[in-house]
N, C-alpha and C positions, 0 to 999 in steps of 0.2 A: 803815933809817929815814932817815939822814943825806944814804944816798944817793938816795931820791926828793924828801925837800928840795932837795939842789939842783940836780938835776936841774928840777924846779918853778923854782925862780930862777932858772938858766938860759933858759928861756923864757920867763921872766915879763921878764925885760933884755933876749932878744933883741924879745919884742914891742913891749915899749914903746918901745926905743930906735930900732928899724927902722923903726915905723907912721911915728916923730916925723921921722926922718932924708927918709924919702918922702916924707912930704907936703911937709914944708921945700924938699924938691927940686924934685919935682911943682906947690907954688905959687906957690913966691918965686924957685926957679933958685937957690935959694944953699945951698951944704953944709958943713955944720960937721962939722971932724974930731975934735970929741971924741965927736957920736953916732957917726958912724962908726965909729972904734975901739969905743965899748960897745957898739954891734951886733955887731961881729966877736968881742968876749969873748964878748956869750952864748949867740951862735951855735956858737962853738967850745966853750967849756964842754958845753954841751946836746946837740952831737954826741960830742964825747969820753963823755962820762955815756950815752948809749944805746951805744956803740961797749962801753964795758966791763961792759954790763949781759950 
């Protein structure tokens, strides 16, 4: 149970964090490393959590 929670928040950080980090990129050309970094937590979380399913 714990573990398809966060598994679910893992993707729900790397979504939100990633769309934000792209578009930023994609319409202003300027990228901030703190979406950055939380894209890469919950991308890495979210792989880790299917890796040990």
């Amino acid at each position: 149970m714990l573990h398809n929670g966060l598994q679910y928040v893992g993707f729900l950080i790397m979504l939100i964090f990633g769309g934000v980090f792209l578009l930023r990129w994609l319409l202003h050309d300027e990228i901030l490393l703190d979406q950055l970094i939380a894209f890469v937590i919950g991308e890495s979380s979210t792989l880790l959590l299917y890796s040990l399913k």
